[in-house]
C-alpha positions in Angstrom: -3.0 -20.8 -17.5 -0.6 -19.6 -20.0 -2.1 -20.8 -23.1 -5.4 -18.7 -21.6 -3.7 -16.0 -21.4 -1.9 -15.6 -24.6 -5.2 -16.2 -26.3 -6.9 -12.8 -24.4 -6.2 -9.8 -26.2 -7.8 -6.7 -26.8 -9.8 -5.6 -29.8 -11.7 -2.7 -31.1 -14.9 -4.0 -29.9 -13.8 -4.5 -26.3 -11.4 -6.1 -23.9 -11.0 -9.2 -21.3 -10.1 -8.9 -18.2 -8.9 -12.0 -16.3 -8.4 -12.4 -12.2 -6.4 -15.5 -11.2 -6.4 -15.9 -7.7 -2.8 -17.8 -7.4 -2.1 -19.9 -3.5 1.4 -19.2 -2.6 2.9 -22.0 -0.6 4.2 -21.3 2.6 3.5 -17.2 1.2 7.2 -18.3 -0.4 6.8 -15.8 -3.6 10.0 -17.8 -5.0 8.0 -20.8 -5.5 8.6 -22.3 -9.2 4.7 -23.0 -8.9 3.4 -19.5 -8.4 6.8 -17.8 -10.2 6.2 -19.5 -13.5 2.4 -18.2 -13.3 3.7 -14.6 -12.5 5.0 -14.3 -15.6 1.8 -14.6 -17.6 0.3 -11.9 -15.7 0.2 -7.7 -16.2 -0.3 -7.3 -12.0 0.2 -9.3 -9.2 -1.9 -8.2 -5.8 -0.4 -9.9 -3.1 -2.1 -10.1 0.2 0.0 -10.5 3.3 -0.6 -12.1 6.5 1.8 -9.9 8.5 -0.6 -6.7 7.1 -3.5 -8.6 8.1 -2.6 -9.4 11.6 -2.1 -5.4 12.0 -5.8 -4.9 11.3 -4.6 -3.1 8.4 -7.1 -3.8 5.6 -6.8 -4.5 2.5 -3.7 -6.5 3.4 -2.4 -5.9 0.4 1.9 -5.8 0.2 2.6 -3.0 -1.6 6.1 -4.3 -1.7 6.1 -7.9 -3.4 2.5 -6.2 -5.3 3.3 -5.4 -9.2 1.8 -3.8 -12.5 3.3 -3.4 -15.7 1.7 -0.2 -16.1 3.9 1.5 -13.5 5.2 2.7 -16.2 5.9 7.0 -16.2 4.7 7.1 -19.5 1.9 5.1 -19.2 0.2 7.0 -15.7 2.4 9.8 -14.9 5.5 11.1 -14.2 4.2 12.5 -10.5 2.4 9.7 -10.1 5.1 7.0 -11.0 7.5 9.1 -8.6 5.1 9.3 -5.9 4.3 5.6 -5.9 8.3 4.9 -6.2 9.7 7.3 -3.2 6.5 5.5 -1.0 7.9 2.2 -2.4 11.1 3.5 -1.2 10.0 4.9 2.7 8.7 1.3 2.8 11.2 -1.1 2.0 14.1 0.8 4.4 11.7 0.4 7.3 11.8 -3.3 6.1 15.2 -3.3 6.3 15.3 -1.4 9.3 12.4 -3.8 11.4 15.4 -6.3 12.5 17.4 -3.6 13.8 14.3 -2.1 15.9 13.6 -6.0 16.9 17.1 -6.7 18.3 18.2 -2.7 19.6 14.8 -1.1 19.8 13.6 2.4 18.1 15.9 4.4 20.9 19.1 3.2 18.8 17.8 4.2 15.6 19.8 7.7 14.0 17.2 10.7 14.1 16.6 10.2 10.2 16.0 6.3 10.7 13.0 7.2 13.0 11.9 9.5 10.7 11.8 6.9 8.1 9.7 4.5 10.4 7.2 7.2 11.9 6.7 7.8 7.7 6.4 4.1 6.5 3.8 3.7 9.8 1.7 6.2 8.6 1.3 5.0 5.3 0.8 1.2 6.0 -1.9 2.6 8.1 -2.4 5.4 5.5 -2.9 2.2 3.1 -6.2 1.0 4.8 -9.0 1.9 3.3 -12.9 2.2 4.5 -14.7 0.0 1.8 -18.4 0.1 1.5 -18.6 -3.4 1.4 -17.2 -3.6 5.0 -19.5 -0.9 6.4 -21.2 -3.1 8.5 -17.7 -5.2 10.4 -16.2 -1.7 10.3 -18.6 0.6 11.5 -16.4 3.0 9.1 -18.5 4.6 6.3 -17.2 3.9 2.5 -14.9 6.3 1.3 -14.3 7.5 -2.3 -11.4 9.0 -2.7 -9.7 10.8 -6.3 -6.4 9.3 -7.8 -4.9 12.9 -7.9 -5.9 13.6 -3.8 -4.6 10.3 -2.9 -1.4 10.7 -5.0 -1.0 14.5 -3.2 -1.6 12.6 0.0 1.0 10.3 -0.5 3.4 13.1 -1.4 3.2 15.0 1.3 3.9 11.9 4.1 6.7 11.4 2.5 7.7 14.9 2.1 7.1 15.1 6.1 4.4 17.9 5.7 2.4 15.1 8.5 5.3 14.2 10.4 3.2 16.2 13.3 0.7 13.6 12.9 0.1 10.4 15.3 -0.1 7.6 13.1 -3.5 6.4 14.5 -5.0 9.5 12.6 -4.1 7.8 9.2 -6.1 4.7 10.1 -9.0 3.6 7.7 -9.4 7.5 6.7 -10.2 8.6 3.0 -8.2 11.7 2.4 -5.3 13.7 3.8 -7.9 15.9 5.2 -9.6 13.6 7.2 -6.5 12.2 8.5 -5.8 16.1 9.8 -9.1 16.4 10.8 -8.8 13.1 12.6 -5.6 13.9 14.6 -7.4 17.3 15.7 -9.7 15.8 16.9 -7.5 13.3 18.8 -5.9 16.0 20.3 -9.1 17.9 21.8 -10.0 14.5 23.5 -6.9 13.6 25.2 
């Protein structure tokens, strides 16, 4: 795979792109098989099985997920630090699951819940209604703009939806719809 690589490059005329679809062993990222492939590679999309069993779709990890191009220069400063300070939320609810496991949420300090109720909302914030799925889903496909999704982000973790139930973020396209979503929610119960 690594001579292939090396040999695709980009020219005036045009570019390849190239997909490997990698099997992790026991989903053991580690692996000398799968690491020494990693390193040939400009992303890595890693789909989890934990994600999936959620019903959270695509189960894609956006922790052990990578791109070379998150990169401030290359898409952004607000975007890189949007992306990073979601990366953040996320992995200290990681490290806060075995906590909630052994003491439960009611032992958790008022900011640690905070950080869970946020990091909920955007795994479920993460699904996404494809138009390929339409018909499993009964959702309608969704486009949704890099700049509304990257305001969407920023304002979960800035807490401007901490008022929000997390099932109102569930396989929704925009902020908006989320809101929309949770007012509706509301009028039913």
């Amino acid at each position: 795979m690594g001579n292939l690589q090396e040999r695709i490059t980009s020219t005036k005329k045009g570019s390849i792109t190239s997909i490997q679809a990698i099997y992790v062993p026991a989903d053991d990222l580690t692996d000398p098989a799968p690491a020494a492939s990693f390193a040939h590679l400009d992303a890595r999309t890693v789909l989890s099985r934990d994600i999936a069993a959620q019903a959270i779709f695509p189960a894609v990890d956006p922790l052990d997920s990578t791109s070379r191009i998150m990169d401030p220069l290359i898409i952004g400063e607000e975007h890189y630090r949007v992306a990073r300070s979601v990366q953040e939320v996320l992995q200290q609810y990681k490290a806060l699951k075995d906590i909630i496991a052994i003491l439960g949420m009611d032992e958790l300090s008022e900011d640690d819940k905070l950080v869970v109720s946020r990091a909920r909302k955007i795994s479920r914030f993460l699904s996404q209604p494809f138009f390929v799925a339409e018909q499993f889903t009964n959702a309608p496909g969704k486009f949704v703009e890099l700049a509304d999704t990257i305001r969407s982000f920023k304002g979960i973790v800035a807490g401007e939806y901490d008022h929000l139930p997390e099932a109102a973020f569930y396989m929704v396209g925009s902020i908006e719809e989320a809101v929309a979503k949770a007012e509706k929610m509301a009028s039913e119960a």
